[in-house]
C-alpha positions in Angstrom: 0.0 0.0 0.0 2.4 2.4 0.9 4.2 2.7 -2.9 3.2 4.0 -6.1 2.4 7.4 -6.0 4.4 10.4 -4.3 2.4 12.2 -1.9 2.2 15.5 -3.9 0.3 13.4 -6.5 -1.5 11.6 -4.0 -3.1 15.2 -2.4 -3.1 16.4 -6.3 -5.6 13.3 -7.3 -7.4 13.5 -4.4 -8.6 17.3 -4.5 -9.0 17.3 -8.5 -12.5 17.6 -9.8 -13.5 14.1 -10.5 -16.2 11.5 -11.4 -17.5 9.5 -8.6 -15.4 6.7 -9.2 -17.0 3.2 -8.4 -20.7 4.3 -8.0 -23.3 2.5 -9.9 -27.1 2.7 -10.4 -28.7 0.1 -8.2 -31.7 -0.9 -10.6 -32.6 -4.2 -8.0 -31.4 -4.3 -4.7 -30.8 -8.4 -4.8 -28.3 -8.2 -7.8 -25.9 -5.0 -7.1 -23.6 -3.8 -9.6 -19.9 -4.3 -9.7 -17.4 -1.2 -9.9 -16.4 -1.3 -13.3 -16.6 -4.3 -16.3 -15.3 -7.5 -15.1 -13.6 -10.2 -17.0 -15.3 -13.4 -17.4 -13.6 -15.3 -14.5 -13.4 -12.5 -12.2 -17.4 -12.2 -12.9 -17.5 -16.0 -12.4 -16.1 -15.3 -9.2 -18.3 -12.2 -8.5 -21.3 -14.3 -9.0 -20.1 -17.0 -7.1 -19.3 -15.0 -3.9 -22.7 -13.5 -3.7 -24.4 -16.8 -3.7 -22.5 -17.4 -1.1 -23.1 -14.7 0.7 -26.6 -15.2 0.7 -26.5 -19.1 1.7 -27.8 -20.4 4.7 -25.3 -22.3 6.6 -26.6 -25.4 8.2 -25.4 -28.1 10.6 -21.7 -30.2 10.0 -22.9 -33.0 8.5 -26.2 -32.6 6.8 -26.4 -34.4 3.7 -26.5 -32.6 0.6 -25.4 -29.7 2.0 -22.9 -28.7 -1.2 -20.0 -27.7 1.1 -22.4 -25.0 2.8 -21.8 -27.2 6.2 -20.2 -26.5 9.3 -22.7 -23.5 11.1 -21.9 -22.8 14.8 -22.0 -24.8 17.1 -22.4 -21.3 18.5 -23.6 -18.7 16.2 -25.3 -15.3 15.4 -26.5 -15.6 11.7 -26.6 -18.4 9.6 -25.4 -16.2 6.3 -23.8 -13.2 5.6 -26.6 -12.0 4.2 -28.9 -12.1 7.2 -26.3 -9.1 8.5 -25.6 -7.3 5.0 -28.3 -7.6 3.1 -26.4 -7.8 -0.4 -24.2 -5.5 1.4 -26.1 -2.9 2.5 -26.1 -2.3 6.6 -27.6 -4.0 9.0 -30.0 -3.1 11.3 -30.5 -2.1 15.2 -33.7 -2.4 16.9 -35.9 -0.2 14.6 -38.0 2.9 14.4 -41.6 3.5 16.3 -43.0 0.3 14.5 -41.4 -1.9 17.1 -41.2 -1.8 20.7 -39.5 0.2 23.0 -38.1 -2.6 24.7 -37.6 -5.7 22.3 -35.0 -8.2 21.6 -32.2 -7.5 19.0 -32.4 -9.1 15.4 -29.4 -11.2 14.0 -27.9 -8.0 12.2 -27.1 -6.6 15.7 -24.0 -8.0 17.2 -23.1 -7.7 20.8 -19.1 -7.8 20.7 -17.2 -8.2 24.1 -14.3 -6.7 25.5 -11.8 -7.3 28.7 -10.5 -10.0 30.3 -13.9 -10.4 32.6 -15.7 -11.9 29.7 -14.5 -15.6 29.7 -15.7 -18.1 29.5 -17.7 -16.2 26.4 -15.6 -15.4 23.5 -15.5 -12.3 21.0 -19.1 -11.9 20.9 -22.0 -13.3 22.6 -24.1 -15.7 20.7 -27.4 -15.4 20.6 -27.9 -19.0 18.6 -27.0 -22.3 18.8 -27.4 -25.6 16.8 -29.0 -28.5 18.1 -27.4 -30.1 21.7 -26.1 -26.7 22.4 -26.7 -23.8 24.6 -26.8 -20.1 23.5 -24.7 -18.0 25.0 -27.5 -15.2 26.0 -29.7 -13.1 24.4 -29.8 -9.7 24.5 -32.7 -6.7 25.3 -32.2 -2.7 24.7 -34.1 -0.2 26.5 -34.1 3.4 25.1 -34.2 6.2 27.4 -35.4 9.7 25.6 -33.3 12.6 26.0 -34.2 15.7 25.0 -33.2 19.8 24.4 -33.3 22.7 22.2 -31.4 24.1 19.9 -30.5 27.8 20.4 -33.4 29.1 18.4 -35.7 27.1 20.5 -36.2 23.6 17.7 -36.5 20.8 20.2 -34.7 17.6 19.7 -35.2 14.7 20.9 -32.1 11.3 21.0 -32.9 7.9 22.1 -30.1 6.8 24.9 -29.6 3.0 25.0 -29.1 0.4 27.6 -28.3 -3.1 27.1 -28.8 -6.2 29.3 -27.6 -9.7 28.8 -30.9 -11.9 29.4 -30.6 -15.7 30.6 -26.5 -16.0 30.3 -25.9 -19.6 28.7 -22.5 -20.5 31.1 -22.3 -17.8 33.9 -23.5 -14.4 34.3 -20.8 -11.5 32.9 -18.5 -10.0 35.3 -19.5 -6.5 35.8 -16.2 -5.2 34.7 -17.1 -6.4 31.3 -16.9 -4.5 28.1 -20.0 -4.4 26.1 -19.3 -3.4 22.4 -22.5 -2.9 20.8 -22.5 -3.1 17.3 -24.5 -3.1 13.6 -23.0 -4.5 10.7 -21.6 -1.4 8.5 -22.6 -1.8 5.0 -20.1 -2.9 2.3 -20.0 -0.7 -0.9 -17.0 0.1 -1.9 -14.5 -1.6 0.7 -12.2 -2.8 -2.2 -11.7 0.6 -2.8 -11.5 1.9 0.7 -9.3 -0.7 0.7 -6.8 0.7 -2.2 -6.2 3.6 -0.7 -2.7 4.0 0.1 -1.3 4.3 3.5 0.8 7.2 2.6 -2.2 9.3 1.5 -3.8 8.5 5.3 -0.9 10.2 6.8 -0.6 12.8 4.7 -4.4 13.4 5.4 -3.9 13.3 9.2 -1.1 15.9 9.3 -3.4 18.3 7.3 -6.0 18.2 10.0 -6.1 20.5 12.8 -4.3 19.3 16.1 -8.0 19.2 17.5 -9.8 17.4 15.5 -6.7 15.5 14.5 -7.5 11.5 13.9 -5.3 8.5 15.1 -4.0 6.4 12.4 -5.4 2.7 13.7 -2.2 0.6 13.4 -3.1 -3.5 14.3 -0.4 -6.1 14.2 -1.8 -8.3 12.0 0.5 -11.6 9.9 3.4 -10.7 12.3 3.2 -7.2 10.5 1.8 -3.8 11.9 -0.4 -2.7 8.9 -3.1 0.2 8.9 -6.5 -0.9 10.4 -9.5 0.3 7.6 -12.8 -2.2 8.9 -15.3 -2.2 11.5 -16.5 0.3 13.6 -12.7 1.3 15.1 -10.6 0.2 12.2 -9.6 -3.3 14.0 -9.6 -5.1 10.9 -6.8 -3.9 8.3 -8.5 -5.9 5.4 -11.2 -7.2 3.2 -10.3 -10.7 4.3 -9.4 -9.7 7.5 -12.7 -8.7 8.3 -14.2 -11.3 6.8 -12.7 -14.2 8.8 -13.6 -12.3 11.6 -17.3 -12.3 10.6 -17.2 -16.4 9.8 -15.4 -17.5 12.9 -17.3 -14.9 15.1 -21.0 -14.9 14.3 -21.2 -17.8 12.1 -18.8 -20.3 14.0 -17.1 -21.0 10.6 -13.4 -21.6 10.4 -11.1 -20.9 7.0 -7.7 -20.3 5.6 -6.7 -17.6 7.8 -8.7 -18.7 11.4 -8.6 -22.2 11.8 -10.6 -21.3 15.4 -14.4 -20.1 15.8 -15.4 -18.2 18.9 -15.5 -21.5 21.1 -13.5 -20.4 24.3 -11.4 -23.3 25.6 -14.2 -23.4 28.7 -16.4 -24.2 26.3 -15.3 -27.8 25.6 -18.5 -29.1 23.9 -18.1 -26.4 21.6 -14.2 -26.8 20.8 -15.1 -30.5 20.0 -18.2 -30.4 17.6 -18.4 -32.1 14.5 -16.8 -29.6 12.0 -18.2 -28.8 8.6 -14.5 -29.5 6.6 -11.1 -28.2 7.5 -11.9 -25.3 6.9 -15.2 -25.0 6.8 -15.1 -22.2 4.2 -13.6 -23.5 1.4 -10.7 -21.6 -0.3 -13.0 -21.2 -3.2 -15.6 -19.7 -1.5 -13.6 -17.8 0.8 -11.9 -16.3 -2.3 -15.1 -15.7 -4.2 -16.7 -14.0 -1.3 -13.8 -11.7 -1.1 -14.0 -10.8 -4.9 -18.2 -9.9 -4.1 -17.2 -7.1 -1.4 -14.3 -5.9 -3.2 -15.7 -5.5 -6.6 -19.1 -4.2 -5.3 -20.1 -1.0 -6.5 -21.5 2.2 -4.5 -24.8 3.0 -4.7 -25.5 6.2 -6.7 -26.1 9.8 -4.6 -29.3 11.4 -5.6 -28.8 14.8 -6.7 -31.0 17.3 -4.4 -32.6 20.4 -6.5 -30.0 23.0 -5.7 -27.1 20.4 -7.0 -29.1 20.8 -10.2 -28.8 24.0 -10.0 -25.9 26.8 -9.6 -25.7 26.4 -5.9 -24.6 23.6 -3.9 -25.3 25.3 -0.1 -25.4 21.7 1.4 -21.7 21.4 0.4 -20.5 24.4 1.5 -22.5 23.9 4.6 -20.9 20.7 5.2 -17.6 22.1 5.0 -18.4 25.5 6.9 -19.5 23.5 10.0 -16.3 21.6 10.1 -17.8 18.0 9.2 -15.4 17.4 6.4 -12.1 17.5 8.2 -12.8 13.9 9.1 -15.6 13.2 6.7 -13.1 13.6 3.9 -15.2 14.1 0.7 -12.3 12.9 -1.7 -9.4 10.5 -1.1 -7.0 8.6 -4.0 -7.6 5.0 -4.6 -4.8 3.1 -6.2 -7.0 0.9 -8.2 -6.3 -1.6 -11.6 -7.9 1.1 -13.6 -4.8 3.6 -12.4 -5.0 6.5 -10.0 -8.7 6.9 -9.0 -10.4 9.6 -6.7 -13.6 8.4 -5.0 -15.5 10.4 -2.8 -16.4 8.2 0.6 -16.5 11.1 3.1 -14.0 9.5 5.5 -10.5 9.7 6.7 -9.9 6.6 7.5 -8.7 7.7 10.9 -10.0 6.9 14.4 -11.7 9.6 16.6 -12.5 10.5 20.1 -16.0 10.8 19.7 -16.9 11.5 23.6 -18.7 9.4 26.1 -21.8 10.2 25.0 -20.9 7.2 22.1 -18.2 5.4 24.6 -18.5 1.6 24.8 -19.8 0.7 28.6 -18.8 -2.0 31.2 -21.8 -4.5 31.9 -21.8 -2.1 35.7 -22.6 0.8 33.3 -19.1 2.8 33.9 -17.9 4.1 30.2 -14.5 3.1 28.7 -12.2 4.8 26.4 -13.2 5.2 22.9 -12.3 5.6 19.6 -14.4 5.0 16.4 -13.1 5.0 12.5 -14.6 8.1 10.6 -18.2 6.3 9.1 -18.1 6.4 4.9 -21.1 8.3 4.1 -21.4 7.3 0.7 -24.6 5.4 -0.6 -26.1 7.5 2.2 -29.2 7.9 0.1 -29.7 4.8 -0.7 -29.4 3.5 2.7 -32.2 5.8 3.7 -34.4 4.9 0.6 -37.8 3.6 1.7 -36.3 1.9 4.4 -36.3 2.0 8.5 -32.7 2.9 8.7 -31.0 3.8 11.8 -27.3 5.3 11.9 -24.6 4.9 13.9 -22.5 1.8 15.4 -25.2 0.3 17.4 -28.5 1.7 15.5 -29.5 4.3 18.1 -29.7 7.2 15.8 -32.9 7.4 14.3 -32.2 9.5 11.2 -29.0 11.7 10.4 -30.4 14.3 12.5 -29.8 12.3 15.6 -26.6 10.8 14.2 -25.6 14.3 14.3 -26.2 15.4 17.6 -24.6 12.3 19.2 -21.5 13.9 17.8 -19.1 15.0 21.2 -15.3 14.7 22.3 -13.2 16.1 18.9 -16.7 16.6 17.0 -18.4 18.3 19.5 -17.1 21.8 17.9 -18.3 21.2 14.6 -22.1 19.5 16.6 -22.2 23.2 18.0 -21.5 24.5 14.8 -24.4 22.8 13.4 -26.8 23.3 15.8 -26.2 27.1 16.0 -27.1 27.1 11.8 -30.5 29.0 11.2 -33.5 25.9 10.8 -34.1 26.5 7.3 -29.7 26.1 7.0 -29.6 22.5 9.1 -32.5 21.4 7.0 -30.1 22.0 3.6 -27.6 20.3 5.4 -29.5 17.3 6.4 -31.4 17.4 3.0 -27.5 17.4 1.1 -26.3 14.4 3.6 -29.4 12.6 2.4 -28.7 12.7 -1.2 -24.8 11.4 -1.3 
């Protein structure tokens, strides 16, 4: 990643004027585009990796079951798709149509952190096959909070609480970390992906000291290399990521983690029938990766003063001070050359304040520090659908999103909630249509 291109080129190709690079129209949500034309066996593969992305998984051992075998014995999902739909987002506990208090769907993952949460592993699972115990299941409560902005608008956020219902094994230690998360959507991580390390830091030193991110280093193949996935950048690949997801919420083992999220406590678990070694063949495991990194970003939808001679969402977005980490152009080092796409991210990790901080099971906050969210295909994740925003689905609309900005966003939140109404509606309306 880090050669190729000098860094003068890299800042000149990422603030020239520019096509939007690797967007496509999405005609039918259940057969997304790729980023450019493919070859016939790279589309072979293509094809390939999003059936299998939208398999069900089923027990080691059922017959018939065309390699697809091998699911848990602890799990969340039984497919990738049942996170990503065809790599769109997943989805928190939804929008006024559902309870206030309700159990989490399969798309919401409940991640766990410190050395308090043995004998449970990465993530708690809420499934398991046959003969087997789940390790929980999990309820949120929402508590309203509520305030004006300065020329009176009320506003209204949705705080949540989590509690681990009926633990499998033994309740969690109170000093336990829980990392509440949604499954981010997946347009365009090939190119996110191509980005090259030298650009990042380049990009970090231009930012103010304040708002200044943290490049997310991970040792990772006996190598430090620059983390790029998941909510705080602790996966520093496509694949890398992907493993996670198999061996963590689908208790699926491949080439690179030959171990699922059975804890050595958790002997039953560790000595299942297994599905193959791996599970995940390196066929599939290679065609699934060829799916995410070839798929496309949805197409913005261009707003009536885009059309027109103005752009006042733009200049809005960049006034208040969201674009010194919502970068709206970066340089991907693609097959096609030298590309600039336009994710609205810096690939760097912020302090985003407590109000978002990860929380111990006792309730006490913890330190931290969350990758700068891609905005892109922003308008289509909001198309006709019951979308909620941030890591763990609390925001109801980018409005809320927003206002839950704090630590070294919280001058640019002020910023945007001192804007006249008709001036954060043009803002909101602009965020809407990328």
């Amino acid at each position: 990643m880090r050669g190729g291109l000098s860094a003068g080129l890299l800042l000149l190709a990422a603030t020239a004027t520019a096509a939007d690079y690797g967007r496509a129209v999405f005609t039918n949500r259940r057969e997304p585009p790729s980023i450019a034309a493919l070859d016939d066996a790279t589309r072979a593969r293509f094809e390939l990796g999003q059936l299998v992305f939208n398999s069900q998984w089923v027990v080691a051992g059922t017959p018939r079951a065309e390699r697809r075998d091998g699911l848990g014995p602890l799990f969340i999902g039984a497919s990738c798709d049942g996170c990503h739909n065809n790599g769109a987002r997943g989805q928190g506990l939804g929008n006024e149509r559902l309870r206030r208090d309700d159990l989490l769907p399969n798309s919401f993952v409940m991640q766990l952190g410190g050395t308090h949460a043995q004998p449970y592993g990465d993530v708690l699972n809420t499934s398991a096959i046959a003969g087997f115990i789940r390790e929980a299941s999990l309820r949120v409560t929402y508590e309203d909070v509520t305030g004006r902005y300065p020329d009176g608008t009320p506003w209204t956020l949705r705080k949540p609480s989590y509690e681990v219902i009926a633990p499998g094994y033994r309740p969690l230690s109170a000093a336990t970390i829980l990392r509440p998360r949604v499954g981010p959507a997946l347009y365009g991580v090939g190119l996110l992906e191509s980005v090259p390390v030298d650009f990042v830091e380049q990009l970090r030193r231009s930012q103010p000291r304040a708002q200044r991110g943290e490049l997310p280093w991970r040792r990772f193949a006996g190598e430090h290399a620059l983390g790029r996935f998941g909510w705080q950048a602790d996966a520093v690949s496509v694949q890398d990521q992907t493993e996670r997801a198999l061996a963590r919420e689908m208790g699926l083992t491949s080439v690179g983690r030959t171990q699922d999220d059975c804890t050595p406590q958790q002997v039953a678990c560790r000595t299942a029938e297994r599905g193959g070694t791996p599970e995940v063949s390196p066929e599939f495991l290679e065609a699934l990766l060829t799916f995410q990194r070839e798929l496309a970003v949805p197409q913005g939808k261009p707003t009536a003063e885009q059309t027109s001679a103005g752009d006042g969402g733009a200049q809005l977005f960049a006034r208040v001070g969201c674009a010194v980490c919502h970068r709206p152009e970066m340089a991907a080092a693609t097959a096609a050359g030298t590309q600039t796409i336009r994710p609205y991210t810096d690939l760097l990790v912020h302090d985003m304040g407590d109000g978002l901080a990860d929380r111990r099971v006792g309730g006490r906050g913890v330190p931290s520090r969350w990758r700068t969210a891609p905005l892109w295909g922003m308008a289509y994740a909001l198309d006709g659908r019951d979308a909620v925003l941030l890591h763990d689905g609390r925001a109801r609309g980018l409005e809320e999103a927003v206002l839950w900005h704090g630590g070294q966003a919280a001058a640019a939140q002020r910023r945007f909630m001192a804007l006249p109404a008709a001036d954060r509606t043009r803002l909101l309306a602009w965020l809407a249509s990328l």
